[in-house]
N, C-alpha and C positions, 0 to 999 in steps of 0.2 A: 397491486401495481401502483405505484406511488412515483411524481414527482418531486424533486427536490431542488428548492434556488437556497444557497446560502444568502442571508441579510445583512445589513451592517444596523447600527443600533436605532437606527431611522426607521427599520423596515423597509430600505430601497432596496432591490432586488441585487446581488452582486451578477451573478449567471445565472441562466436557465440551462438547465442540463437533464441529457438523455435522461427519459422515464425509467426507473431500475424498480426491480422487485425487492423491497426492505421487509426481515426479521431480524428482531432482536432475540441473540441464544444467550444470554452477558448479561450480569447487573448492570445499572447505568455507576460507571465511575470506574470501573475495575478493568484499567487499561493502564498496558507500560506504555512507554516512550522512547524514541529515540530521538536524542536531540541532535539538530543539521546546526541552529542558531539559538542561542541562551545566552544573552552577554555578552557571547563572543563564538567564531566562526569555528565547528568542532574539528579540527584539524588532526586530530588522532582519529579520528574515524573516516574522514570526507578529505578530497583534494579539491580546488578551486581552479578548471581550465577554465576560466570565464573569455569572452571575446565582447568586444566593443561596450562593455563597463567598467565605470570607475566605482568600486568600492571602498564605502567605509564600514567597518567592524564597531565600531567605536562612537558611534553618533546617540549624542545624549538627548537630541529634544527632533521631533517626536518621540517619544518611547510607549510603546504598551505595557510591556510588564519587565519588573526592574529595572534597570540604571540605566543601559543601552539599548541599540536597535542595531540594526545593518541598513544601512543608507547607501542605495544604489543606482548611479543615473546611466539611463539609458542611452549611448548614442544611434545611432541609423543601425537598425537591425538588430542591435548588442543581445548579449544572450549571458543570463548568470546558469555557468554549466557547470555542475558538481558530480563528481565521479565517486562513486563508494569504494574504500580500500577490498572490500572483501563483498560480494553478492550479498543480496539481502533477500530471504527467500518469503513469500510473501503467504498470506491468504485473506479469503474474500472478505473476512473485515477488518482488515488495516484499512486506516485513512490515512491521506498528507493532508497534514493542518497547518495553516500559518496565519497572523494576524499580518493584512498592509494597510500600508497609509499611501493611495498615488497621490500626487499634483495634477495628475490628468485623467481622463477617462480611456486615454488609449487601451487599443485590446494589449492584454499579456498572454499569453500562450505559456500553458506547463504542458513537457511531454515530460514519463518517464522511457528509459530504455531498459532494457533486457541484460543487455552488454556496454560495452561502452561508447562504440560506434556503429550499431547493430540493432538492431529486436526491438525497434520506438512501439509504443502504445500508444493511445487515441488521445492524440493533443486536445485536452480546453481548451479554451476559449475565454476568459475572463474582463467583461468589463466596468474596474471598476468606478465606483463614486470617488469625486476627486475631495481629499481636504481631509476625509473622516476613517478611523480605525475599521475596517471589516474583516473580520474574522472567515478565512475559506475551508471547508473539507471538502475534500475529494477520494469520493472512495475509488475501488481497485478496481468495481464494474466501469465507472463513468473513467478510467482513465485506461483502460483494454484488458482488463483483466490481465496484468503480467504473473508469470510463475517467480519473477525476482525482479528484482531492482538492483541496477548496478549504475545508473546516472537520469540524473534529475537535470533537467534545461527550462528557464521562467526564460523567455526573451520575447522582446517589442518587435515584432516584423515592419516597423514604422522610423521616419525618422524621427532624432531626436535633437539636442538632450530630452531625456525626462527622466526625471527623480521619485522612487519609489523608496518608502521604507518600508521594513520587512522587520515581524519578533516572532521569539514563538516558535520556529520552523522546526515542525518535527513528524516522524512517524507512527502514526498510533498503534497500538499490537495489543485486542484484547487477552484481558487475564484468561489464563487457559483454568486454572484451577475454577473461576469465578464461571467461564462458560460450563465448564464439565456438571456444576454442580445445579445450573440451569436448566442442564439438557436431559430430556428424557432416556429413559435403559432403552429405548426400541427408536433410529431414526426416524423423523419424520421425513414425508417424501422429499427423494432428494438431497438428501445428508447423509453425511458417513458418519459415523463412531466406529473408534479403535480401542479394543480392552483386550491385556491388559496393558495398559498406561502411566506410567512407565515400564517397560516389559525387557527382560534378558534377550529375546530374540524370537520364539513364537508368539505371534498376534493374529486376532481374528478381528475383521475386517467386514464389517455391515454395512449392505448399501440398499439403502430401501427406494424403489422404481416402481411408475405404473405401466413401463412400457418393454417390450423383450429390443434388446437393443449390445450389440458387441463394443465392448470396451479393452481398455490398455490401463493395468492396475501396477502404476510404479513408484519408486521411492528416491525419492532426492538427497542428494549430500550435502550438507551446509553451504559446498561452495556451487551447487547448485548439478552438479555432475548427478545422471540416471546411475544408481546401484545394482535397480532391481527393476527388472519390466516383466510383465505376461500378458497375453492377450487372455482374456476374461468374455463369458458369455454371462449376461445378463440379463433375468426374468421377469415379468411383472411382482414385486413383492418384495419381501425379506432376502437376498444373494448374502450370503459370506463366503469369505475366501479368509485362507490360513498361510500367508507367506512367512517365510524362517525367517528371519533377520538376524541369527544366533551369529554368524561373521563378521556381522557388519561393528565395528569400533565404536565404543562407548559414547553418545552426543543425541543431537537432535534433528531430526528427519520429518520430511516432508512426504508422505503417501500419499498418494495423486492417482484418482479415478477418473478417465475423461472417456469421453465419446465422441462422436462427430457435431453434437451439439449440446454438452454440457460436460461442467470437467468442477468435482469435487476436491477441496483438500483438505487436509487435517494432519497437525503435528502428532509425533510420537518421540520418546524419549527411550533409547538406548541403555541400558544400565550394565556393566560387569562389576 
């Protein structure tokens, strides 16, 4: 069990955040990305319902990494609130990474939602150093564990102006091939593996437990829609289970093992 405060290059604290249990299954580097903010505001992927902020896309000084930044002031309450054109379905090691720059130390508050006016997760808390570049990650335990993402809100419960820049804003998604080739042929407690991976439609489904405990073993659709549900009894030990997936249309899916207090996930890929 490990705490974690992100730093800025000072080593001033940015936040202290809930105690989470960290392993690494990943090389370190072998992550995609999705980018919210790079130069400019991703507007093919992301819509902008912001309230009581004025944005700019296009602010050249401060910047962190290349030419621009997103320069955003806060008025009394204001909220930068970005909606995802399409569910983003998530698992436990995605982070949301951004680099900012405040002018103040006011708190900011990130929550994600589930939906788009619906299903919030566990707001941070963030407060940072005024004047200097600090780098934030937040992982998916510290921010409620969401099964998707479908809208992101940073906003000041304070009044304002105040003026924050923001670069960088993205979503991390470890390499699946880079984790697979990490991970051991036999779960360790507590982890699923799926083989085979990428599969036509039978897959077998390992979940290794030290406790006898009833679960719900189901499969997610891109856009976030349950395919496939069973209620699942589970042993201390090795369990597998063999769901078809042979109807289900060619893509990527989400299988979800949860219980009344722990809930596993792992992609799988669809082939015809």
């Amino acid at each position: 069990m490990t705490t974690t405060s992100p730093k800025d290059a000072a080593g001033n604290a940015l936040i202290t955040s809930v105690p989470v249990s960290a392993s690494t299954t990943y090389c370190p580097g072998s992550a995609a990305a999705e980018m919210i903010y790079d130069e400019a505001f991703n507007s093919a992927g992301w819509d902008d319902w912001s309230w009581g902020v004025v944005r700019n896309y296009g602010s050249t000084s401060p910047v962190k990494v290349g030419q621009k930044a997103a320069a955003l002031t806060f008025d009394g309450w204001g909220g930068w609130s970005i909606f995802r054109k399409t569910h983003l379905l998530t698992t436990p090691q995605m982070t949301l990474k951004f680099w900012l720059y405040a002018t103040t130390n006011k708190t900011l508050a990130v929550t994600v939602y589930a939906e788009n006016d619906s299903q919030a997760g566990t707001t941070v808390n963030l407060t940072p150093t005024p004047n200097v570049w600090q780098e934030v990650t937040l992982t998916m335990p510290q921010l409620g564990n969401p099964a998707r993402i479908k809208r992101i809100v940073l906003n000041m419960p304070t009044f304002g102006p105040n003026l924050v820049h923001f670069d960088n804003v993205r979503i991390e998604m470890p390499n699946a091939a880079a984790r697979v080739a990490a991970s051991p042929e036999v779960p360790v407690e507590g982890r699923m593996t799926i083989s085979p991976n990428p599969s036509d439609g039978p897959v077998r489904v390992e979940v290794l437990t030290d406790t006898a405990q009833e679960a719900t073993l189901s499969v997610l659709s891109p856009s976030g829609m349950v395919v496939y549900s069973l209620a699942v009894a589970a042993q201390p030990g090795l369990n597998t289970y063999t769901p078809d997936l042979s109807r289900l249309p060619a893509g990527t899916y989400l299988v979800q093992w949860q219980t009344t207090t722990k809930r596993l996930v792992e992609r799988v890929v669809i082939v015809r």
